[in-house]
MARGUBA-652946 format. One line per 2 residues: number of its first residue (from 1); for each residue x, y, z of N, C-alpha, C, O. Coordinates in nm, 4 decimals, padded with zeros to 6 digits. Layout:
# MARGUBA-652946
NUM> X/Y/Z/X/Y/Z/X/Y/Z/X/Y/Z ~ ...
# end
This chain:
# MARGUBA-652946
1> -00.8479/04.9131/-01.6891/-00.7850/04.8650/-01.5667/-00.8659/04.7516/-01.5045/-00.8107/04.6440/-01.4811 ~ -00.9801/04.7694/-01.4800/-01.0621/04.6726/-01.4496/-01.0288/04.5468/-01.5026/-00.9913/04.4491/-01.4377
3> -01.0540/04.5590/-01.6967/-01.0667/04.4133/-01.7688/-00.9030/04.3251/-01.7205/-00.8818/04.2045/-01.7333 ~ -00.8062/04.4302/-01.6645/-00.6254/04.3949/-01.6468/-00.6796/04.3164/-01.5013/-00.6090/04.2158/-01.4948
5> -00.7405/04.3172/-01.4235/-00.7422/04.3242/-01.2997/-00.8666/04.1704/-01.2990/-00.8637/04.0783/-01.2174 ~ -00.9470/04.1836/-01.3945/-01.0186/04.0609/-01.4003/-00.9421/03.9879/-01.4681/-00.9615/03.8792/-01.4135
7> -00.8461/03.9640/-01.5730/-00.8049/03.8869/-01.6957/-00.6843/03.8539/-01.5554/-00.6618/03.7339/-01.5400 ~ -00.6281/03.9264/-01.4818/-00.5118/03.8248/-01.3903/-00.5839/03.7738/-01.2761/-00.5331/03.6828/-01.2106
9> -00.7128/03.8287/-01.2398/-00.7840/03.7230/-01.1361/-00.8089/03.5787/-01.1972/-00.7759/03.4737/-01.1421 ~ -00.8664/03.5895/-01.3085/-00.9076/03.4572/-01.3956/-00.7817/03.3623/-01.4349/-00.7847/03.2396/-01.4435
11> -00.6878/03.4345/-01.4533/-00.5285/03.3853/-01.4685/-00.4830/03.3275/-01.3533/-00.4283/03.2175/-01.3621 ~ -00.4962/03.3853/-01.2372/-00.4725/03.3501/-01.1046/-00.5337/03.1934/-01.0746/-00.4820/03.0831/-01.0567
13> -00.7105/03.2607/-01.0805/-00.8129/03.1122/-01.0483/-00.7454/02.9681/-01.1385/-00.7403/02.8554/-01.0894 ~ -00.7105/02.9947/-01.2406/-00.7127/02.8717/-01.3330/-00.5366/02.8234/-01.2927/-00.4923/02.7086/-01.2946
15> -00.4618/02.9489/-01.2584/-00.3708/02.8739/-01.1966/-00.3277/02.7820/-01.1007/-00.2350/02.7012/-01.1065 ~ -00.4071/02.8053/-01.0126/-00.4708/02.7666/-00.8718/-00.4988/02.6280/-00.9241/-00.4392/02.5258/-00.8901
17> -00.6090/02.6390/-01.0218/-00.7206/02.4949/-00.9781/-00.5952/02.4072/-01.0605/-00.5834/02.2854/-01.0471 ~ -00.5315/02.4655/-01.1215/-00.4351/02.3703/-01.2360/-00.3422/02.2761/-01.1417/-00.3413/02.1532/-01.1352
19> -00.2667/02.3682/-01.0727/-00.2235/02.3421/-00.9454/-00.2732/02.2191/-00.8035/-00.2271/02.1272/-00.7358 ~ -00.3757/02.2857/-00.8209/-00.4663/02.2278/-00.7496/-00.4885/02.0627/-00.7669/-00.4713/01.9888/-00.6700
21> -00.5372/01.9983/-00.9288/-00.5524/01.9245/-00.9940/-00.4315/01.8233/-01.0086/-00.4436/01.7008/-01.0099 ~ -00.3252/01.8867/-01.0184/-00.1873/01.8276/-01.0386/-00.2437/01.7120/-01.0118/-00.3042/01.6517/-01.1004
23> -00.2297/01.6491/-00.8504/-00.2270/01.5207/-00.8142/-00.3378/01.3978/-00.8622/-00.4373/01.3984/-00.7897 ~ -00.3401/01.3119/-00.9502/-00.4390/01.2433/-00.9889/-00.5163/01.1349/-00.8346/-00.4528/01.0900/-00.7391
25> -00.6132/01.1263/-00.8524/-00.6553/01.0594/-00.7175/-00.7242/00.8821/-00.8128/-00.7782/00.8678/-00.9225 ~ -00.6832/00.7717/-00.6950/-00.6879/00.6362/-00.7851/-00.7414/00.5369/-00.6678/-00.6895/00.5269/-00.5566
27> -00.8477/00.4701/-00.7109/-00.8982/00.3898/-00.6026/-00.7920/00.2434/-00.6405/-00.7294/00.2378/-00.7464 ~ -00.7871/00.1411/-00.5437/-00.6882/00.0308/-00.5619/-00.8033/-00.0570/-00.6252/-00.9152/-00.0373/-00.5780
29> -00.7872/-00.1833/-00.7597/-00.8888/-00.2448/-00.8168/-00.9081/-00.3846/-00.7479/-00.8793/-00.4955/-00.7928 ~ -00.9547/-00.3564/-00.6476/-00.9634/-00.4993/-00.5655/-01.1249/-00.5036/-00.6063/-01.1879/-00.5750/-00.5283
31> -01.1950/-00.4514/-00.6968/-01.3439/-00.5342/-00.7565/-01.2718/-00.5967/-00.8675/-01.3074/-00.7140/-00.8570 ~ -01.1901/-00.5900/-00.9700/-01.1479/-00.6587/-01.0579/-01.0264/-00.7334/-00.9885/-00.9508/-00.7810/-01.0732
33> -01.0006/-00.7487/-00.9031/-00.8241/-00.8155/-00.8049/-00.7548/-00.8049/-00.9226/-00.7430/-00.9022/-00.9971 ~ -00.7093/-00.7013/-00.9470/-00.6101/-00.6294/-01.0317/-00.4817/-00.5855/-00.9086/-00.3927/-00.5093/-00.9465
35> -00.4800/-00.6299/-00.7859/-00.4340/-00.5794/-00.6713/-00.4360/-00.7313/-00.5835/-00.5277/-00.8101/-00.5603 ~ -00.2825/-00.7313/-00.5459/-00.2423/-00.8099/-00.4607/-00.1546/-00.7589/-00.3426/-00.0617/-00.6797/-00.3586
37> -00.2043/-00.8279/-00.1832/-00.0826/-00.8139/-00.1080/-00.0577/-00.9809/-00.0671/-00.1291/-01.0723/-00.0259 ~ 00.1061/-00.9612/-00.1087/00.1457/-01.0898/-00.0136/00.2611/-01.0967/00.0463/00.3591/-01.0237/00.0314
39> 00.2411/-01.2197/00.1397/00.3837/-01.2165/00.2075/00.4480/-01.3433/00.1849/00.4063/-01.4426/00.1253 ~ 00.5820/-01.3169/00.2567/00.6546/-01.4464/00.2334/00.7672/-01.4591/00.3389/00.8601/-01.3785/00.3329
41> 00.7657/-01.5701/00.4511/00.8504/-01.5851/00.5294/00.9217/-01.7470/00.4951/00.8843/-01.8350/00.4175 ~ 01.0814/-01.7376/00.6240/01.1263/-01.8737/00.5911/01.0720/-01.9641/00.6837/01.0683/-01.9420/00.8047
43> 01.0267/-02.0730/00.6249/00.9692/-02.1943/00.6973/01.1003/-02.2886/00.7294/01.1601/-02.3712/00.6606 ~ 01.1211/-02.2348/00.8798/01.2445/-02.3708/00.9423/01.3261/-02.3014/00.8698/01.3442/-02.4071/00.8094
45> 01.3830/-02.2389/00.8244/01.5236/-02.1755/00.6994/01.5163/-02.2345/00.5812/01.5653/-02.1709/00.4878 ~ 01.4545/-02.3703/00.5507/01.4725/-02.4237/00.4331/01.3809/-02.4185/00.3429/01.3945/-02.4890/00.2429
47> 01.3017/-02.3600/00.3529/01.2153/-02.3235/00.2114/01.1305/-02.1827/00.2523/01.1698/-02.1247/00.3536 ~ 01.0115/-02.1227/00.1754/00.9568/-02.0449/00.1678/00.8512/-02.0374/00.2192/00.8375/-02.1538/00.2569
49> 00.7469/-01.9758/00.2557/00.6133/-02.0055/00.3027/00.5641/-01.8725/00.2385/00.6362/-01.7729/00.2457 ~ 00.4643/-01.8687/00.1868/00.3768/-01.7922/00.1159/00.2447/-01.7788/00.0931/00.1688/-01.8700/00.0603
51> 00.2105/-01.6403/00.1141/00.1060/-01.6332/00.1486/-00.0375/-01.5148/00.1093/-00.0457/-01.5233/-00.0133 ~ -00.0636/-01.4908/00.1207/-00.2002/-01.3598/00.1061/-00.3002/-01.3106/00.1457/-00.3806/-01.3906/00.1935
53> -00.3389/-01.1678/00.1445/-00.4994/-01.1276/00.1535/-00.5512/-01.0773/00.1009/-00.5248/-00.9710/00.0447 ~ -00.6743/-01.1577/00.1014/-00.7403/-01.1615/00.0058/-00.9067/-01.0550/-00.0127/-00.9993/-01.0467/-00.0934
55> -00.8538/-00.9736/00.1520/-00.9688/-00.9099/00.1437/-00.8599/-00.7150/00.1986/-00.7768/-00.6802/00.2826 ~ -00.9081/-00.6754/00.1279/-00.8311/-00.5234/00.1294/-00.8732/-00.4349/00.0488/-00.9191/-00.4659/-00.0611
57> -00.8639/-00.3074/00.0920/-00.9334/-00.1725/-00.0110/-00.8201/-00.0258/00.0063/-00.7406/-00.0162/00.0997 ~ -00.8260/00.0154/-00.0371/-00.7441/00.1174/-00.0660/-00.7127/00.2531/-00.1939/-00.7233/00.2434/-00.3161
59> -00.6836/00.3401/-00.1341/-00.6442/00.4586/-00.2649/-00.5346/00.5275/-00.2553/-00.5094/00.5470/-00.1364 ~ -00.4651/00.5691/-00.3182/-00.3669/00.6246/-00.3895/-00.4099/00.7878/-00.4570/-00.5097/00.8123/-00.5248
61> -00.3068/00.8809/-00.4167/-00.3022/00.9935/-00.4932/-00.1318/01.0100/-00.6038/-00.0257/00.9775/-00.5506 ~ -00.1333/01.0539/-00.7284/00.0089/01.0564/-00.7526/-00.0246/01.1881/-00.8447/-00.1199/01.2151/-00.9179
63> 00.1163/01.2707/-00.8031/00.1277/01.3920/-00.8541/00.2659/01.3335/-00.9618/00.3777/01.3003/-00.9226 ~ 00.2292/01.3344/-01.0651/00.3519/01.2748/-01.1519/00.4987/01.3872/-01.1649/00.6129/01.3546/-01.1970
65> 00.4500/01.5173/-01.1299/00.5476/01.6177/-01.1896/00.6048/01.6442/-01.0613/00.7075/01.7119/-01.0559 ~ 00.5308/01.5820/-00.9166/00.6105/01.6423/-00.8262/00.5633/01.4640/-00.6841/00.4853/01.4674/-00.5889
67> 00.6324/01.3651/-00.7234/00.5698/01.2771/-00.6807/00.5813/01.2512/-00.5179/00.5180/01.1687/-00.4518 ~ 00.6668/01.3328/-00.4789/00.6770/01.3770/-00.3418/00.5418/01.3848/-00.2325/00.5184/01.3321/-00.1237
69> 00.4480/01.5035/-00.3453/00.3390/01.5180/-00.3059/00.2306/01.3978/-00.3260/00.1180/01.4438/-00.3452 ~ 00.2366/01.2419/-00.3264/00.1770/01.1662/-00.3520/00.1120/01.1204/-00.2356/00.1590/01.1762/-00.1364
71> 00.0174/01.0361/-00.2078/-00.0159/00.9465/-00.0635/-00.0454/00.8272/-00.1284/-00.0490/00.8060/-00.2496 ~ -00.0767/00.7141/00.0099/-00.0859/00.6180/-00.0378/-00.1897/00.5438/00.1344/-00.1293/00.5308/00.2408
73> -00.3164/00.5137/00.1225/-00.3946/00.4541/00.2283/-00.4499/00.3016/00.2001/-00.5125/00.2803/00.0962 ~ -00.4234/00.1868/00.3029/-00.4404/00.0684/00.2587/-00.4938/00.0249/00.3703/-00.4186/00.0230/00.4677
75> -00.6669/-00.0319/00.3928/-00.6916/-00.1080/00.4889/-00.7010/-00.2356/00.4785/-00.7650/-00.2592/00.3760 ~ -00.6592/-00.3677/00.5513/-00.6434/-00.4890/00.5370/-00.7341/-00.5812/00.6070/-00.6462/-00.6626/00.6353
77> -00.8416/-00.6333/00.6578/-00.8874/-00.7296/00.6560/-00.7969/-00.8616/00.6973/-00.7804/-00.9670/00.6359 ~ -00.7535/-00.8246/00.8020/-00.6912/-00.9692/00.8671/-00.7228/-01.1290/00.8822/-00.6489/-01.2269/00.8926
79> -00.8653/-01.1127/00.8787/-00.9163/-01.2522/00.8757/-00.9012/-01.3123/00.7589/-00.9284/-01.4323/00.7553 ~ -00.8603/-01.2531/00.6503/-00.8519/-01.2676/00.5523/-00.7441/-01.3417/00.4732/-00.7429/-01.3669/00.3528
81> -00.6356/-01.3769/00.5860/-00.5364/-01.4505/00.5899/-00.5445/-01.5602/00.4873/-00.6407/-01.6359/00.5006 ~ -00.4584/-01.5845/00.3829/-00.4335/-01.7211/00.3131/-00.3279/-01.7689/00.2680/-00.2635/-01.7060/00.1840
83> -00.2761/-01.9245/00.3272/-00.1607/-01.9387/00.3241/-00.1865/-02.0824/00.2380/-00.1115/-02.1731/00.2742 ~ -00.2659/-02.1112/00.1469/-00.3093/-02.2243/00.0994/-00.3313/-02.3251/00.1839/-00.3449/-02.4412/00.1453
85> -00.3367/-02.2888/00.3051/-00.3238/-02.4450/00.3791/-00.4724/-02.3644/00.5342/-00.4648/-02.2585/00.5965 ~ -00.5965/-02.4882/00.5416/-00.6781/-02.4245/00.6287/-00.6316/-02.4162/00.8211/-00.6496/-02.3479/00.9219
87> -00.5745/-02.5197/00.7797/-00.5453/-02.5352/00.9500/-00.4525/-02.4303/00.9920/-00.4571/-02.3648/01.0960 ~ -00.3685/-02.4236/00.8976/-00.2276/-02.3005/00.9224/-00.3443/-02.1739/00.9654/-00.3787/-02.1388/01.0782
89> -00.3994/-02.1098/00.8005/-00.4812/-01.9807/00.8453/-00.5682/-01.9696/00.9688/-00.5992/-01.8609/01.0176 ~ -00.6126/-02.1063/01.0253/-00.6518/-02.1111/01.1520/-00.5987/-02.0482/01.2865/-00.6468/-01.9737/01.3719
91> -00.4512/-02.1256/01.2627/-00.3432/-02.0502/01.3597/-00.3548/-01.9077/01.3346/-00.4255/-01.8306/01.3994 ~ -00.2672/-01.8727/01.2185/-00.2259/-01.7490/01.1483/-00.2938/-01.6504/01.2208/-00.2390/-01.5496/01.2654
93> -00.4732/-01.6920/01.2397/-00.5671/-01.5932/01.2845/-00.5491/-01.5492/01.4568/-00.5568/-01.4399/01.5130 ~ -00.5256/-01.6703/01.5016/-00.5064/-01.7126/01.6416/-00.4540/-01.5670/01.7065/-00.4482/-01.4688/01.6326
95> -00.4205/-01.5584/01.8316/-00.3890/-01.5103/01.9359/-00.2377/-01.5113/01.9512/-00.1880/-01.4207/02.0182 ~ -00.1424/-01.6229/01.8854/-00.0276/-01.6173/01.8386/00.0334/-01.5234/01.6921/00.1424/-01.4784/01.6568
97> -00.0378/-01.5250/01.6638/00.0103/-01.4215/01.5170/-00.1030/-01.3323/01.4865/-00.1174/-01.2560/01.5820 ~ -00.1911/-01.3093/01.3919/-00.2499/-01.1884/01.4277/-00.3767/-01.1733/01.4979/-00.4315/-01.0717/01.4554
99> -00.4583/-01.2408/01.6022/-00.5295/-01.2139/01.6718/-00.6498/-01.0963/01.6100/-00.6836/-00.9835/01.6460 ~ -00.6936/-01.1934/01.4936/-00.8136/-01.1069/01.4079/-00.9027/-01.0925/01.4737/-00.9983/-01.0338/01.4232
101> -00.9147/-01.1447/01.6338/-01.0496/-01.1287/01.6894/-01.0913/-00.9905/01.7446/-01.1996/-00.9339/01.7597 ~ -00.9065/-00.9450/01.7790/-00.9243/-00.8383/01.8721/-00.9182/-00.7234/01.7945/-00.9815/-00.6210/01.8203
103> -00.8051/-00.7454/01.6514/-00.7087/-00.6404/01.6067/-00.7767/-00.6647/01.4336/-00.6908/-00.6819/01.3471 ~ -00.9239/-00.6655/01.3887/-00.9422/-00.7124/01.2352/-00.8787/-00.6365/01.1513/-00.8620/-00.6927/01.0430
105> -00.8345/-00.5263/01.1578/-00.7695/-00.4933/01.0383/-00.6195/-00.4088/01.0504/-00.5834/-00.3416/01.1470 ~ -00.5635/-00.4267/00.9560/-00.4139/-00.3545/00.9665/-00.4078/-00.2447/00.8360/-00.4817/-00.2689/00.7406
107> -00.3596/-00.1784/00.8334/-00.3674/-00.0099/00.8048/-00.1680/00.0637/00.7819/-00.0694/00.0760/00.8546 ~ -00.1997/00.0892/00.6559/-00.0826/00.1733/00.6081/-00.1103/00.2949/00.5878/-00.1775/00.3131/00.4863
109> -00.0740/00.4187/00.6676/-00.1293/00.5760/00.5598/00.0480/00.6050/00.5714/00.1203/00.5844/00.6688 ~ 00.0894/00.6658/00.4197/00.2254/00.6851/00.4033/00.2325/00.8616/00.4967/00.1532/00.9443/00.5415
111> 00.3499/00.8458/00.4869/00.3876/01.0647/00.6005/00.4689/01.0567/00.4836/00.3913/01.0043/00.4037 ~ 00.5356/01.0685/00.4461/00.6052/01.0894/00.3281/00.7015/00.9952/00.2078/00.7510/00.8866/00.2379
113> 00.7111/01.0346/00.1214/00.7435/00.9443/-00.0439/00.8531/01.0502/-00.0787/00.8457/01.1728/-00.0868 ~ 00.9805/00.9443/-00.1007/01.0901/01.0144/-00.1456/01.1378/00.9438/-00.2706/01.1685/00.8250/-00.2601
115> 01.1504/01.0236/-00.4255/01.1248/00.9256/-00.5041/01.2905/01.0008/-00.5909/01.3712/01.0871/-00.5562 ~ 01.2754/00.9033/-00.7237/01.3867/00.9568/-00.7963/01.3427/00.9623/-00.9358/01.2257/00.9572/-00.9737
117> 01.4624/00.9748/-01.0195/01.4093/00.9813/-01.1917/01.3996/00.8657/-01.2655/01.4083/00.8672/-01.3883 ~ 01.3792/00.7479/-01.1899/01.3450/00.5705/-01.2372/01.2558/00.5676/-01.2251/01.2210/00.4693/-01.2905
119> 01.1499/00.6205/-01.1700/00.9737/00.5546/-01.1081/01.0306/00.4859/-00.9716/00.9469/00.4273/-00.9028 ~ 01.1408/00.4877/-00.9350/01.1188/00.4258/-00.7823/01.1749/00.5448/-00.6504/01.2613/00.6306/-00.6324
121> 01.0527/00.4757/-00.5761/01.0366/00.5253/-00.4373/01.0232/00.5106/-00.3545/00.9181/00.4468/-00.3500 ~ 01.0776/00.5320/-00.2099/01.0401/00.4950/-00.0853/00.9654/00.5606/00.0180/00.9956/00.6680/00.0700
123> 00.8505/00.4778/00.0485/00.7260/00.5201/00.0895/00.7610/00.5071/00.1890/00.8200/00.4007/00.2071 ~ 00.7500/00.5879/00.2939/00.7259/00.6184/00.4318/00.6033/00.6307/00.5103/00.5547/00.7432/00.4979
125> 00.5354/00.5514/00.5886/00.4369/00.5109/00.6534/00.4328/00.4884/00.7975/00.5375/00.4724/00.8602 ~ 00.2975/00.4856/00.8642/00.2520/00.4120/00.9886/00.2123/00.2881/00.8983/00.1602/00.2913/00.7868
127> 00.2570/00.1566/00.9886/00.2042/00.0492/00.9601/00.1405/-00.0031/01.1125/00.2007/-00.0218/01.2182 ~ 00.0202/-00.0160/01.0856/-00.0746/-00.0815/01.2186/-00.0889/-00.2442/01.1906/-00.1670/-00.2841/01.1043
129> -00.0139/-00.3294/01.2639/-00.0671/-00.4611/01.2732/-00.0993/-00.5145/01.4225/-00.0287/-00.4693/01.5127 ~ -00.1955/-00.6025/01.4533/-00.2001/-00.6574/01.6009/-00.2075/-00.5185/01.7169/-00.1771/-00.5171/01.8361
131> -00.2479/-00.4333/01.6492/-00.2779/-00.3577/01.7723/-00.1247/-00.2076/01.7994/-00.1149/-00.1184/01.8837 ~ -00.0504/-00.2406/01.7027/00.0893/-00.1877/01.7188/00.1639/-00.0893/01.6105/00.2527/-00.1169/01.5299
133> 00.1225/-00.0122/01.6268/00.1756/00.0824/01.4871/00.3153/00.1665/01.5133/00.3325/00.2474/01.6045 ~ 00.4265/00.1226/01.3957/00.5210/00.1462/01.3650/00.5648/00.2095/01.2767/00.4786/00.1866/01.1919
135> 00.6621/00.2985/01.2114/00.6978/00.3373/01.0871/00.7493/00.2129/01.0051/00.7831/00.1110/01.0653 ~ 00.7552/00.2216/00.8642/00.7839/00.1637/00.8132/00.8468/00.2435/00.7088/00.8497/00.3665/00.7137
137> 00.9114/00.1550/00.5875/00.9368/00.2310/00.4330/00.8871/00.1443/00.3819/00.8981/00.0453/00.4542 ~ 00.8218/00.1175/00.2695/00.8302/00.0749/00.1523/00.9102/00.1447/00.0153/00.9160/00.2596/-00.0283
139> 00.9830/-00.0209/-00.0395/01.0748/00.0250/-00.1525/00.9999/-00.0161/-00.2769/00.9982/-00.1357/-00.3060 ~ 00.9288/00.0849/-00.3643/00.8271/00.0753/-00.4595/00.8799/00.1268/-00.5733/00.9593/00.2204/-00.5816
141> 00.8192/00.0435/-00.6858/00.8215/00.1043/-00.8448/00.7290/00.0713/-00.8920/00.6605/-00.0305/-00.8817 ~ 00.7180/00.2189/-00.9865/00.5966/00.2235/-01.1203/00.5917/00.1128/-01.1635/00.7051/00.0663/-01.1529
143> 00.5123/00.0274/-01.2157/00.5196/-00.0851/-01.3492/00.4807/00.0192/-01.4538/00.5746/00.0544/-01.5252 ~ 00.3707/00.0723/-01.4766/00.2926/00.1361/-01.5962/00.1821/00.2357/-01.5629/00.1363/00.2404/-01.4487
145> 00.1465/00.3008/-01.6425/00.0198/00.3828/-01.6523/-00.0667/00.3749/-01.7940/00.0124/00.3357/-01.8798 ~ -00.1196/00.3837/-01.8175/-00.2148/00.4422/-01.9030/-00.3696/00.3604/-01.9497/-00.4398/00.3010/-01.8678
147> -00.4003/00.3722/-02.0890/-00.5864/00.3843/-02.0595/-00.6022/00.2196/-02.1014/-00.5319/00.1449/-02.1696 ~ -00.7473/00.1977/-02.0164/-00.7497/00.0542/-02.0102/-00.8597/00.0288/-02.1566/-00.8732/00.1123/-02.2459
149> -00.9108/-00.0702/-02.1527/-01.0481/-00.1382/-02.2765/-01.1591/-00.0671/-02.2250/-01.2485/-00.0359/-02.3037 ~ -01.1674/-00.0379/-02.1106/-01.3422/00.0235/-01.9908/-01.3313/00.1588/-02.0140/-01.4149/00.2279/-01.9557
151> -01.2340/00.2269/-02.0982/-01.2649/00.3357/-02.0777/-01.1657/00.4533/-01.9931/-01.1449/00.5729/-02.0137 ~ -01.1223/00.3673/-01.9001/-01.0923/00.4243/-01.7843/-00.9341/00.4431/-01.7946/-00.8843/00.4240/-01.9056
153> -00.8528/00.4781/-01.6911/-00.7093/00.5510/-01.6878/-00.6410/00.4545/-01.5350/-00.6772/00.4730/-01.4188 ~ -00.5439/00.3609/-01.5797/-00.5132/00.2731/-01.4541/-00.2921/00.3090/-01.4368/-00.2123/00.3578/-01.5167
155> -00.2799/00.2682/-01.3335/-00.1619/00.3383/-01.3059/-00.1203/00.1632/-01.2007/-00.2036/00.0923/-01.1443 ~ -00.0231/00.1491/-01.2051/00.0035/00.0101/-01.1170/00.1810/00.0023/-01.0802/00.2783/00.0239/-01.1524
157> 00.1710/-00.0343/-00.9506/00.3218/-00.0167/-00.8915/00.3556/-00.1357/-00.8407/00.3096/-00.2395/-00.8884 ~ 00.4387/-00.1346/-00.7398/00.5179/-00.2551/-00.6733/00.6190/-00.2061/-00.5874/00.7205/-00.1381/-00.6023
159> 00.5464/-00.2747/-00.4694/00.6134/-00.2266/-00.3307/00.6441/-00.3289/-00.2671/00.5795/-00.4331/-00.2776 ~ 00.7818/-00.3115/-00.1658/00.8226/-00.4072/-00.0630/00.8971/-00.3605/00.0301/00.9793/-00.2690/00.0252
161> 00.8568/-00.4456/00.1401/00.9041/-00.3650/00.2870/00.9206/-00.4972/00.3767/00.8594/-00.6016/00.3543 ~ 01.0016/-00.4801/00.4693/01.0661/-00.6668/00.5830/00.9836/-00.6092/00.7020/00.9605/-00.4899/00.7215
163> 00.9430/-00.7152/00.7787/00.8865/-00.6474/00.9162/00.9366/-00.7580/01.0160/00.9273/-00.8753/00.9798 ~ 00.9827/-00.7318/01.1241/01.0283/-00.8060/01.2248/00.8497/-00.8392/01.2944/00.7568/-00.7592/01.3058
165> 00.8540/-00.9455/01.3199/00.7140/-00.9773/01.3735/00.7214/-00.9753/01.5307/00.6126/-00.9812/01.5879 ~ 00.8389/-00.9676/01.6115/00.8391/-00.9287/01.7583/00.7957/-00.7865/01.7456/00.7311/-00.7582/01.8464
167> 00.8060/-00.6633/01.6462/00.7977/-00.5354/01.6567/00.6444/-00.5077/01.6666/00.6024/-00.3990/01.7060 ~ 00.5264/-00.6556/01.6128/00.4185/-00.6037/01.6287/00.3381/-00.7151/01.7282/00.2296/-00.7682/01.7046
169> 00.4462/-00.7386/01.8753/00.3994/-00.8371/01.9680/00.3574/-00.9585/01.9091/00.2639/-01.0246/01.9543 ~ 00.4253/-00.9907/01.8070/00.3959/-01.1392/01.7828/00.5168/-01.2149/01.7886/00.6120/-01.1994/01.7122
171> 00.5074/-01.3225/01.9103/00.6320/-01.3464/01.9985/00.6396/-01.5419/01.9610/00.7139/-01.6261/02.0114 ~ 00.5504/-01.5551/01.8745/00.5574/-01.7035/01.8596/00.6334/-01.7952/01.7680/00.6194/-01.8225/01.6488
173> 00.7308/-01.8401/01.8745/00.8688/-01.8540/01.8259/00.8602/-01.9914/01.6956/00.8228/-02.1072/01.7147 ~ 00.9044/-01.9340/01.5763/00.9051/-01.9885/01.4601/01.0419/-02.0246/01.4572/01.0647/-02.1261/01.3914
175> 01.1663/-01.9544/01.5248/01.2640/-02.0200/01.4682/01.3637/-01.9081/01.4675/01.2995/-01.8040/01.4812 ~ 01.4944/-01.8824/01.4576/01.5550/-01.7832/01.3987/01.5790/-01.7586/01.2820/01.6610/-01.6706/01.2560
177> 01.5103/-01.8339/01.1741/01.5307/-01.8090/01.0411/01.3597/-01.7518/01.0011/01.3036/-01.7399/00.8922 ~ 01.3200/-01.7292/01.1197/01.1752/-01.6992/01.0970/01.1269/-01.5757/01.1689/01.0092/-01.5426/01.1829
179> 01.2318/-01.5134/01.2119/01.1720/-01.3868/01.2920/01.1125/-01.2333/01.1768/01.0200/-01.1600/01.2117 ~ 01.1875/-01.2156/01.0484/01.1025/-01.1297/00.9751/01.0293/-01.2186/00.8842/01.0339/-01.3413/00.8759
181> 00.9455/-01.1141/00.8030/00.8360/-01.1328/00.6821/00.8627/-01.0400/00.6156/00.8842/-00.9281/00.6623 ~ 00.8667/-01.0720/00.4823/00.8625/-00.9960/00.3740/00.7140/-00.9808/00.2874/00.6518/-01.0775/00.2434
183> 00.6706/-00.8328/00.2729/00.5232/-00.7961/00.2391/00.5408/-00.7308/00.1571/00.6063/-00.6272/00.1690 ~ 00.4616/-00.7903/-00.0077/00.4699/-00.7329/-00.1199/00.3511/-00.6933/-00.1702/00.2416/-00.7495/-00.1691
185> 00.3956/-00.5612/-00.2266/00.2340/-00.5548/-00.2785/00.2477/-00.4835/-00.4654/00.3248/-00.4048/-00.5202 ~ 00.1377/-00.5572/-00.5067/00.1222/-00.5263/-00.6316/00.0171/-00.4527/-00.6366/-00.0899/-00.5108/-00.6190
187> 00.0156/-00.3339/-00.6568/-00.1177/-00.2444/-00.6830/-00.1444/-00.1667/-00.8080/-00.0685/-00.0901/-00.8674 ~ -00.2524/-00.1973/-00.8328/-00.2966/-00.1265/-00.9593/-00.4210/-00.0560/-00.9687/-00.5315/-00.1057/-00.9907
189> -00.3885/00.0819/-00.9470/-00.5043/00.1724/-00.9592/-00.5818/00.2459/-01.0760/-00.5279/00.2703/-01.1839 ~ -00.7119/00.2792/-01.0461/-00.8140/00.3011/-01.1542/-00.8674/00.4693/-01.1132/-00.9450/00.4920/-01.0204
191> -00.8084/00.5759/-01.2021/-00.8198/00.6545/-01.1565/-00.9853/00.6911/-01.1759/-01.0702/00.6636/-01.2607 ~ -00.9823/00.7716/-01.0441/-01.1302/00.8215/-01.0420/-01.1756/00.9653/-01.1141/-01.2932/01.0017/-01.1106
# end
């Protein structure tokens, strides 16, 4: 009775930690910039303006069998602004758009991921910019998983989400073909 009583405790424990383990945990590869965020708004309506940052860190958990249970944490480095052009990122930084002096970094932690049987999902988040945190979704898909040349085990997605820029007190009138931004991100994680 005993050895019945240890052999389903040990059955139990390993169920647990198995359980437990499910979710793989993945730092974002911004030492190799294997990881991009960028954006892209309309300049005047008639063309594109595009842009990036270039300074950001972040991790990722993904439970593949139950991806529900996944997270996703991204801190951003605002000063970090690059729009190929210096005088613009000058503004960009300014007190009119994101006011890196007051507000340096902007911050995604997802509340919940509702996914399907494609690899795509919509991430549900606080998004903090300028001082102002909102929900958001991001509409994301898998690109790939598996093992890299280093050894190591990398997993990489693709996300996008519109943000009205009055929603995070940035009131500096670009235009009506200029009131959202579109923020993409390419991430590719290195599991730990």
């Amino acid at each position: 009775m005993k050895n019945t009583i240890k052999a389903l405790g040990a059955g139990l424990v390993l169920s647990l930690s198995t359980q437990a383990f499910a979710a793989e945990n993945y730092v974002i590869d911004t030492k190799g910039m294997h990881a991009f965020i960028e954006f892209k708004i309309k300049h005047l309506g008639y063309s594109w303006l595009k842009g990036r940052f270039n300074d950001f860190e972040g991790e990722f958990t993904y439970d593949e069998k139950n991806p529900e249970k996944s997270s996703v944490n991204v801190s951003i480095k605002t000063a970090s602004v690059d729009s190929n052009h210096a005088e613009r990122d000058k503004h960009l930084r300014s007190g009119d758009f994101l006011n890196v002096s007051k507000y340096p970094t902007a911050t995604f932690k997802s509340t919940k991921i509702v996914s399907d049987e494609k690899g795509e999902a919509n991430i549900h988040g606080q998004f903090t910019l300028n001082g102002v945190t909102k929900n958001i979704v991001i509409e994301a898909e898998e690109i790939g998983a598996g093992s890299d040349p280093w050894g190591g085990f990398r997993r990489g997605f693709e996300g996008k989400t519109e943000i009205a820029l009055k929603d995070y007190n940035i009131n500096f009138n670009l235009g009506p073909a200029s009131e959202k931004v579109e923020l993409i991100l390419n991430i590719e994680g290195v599991r730990k």
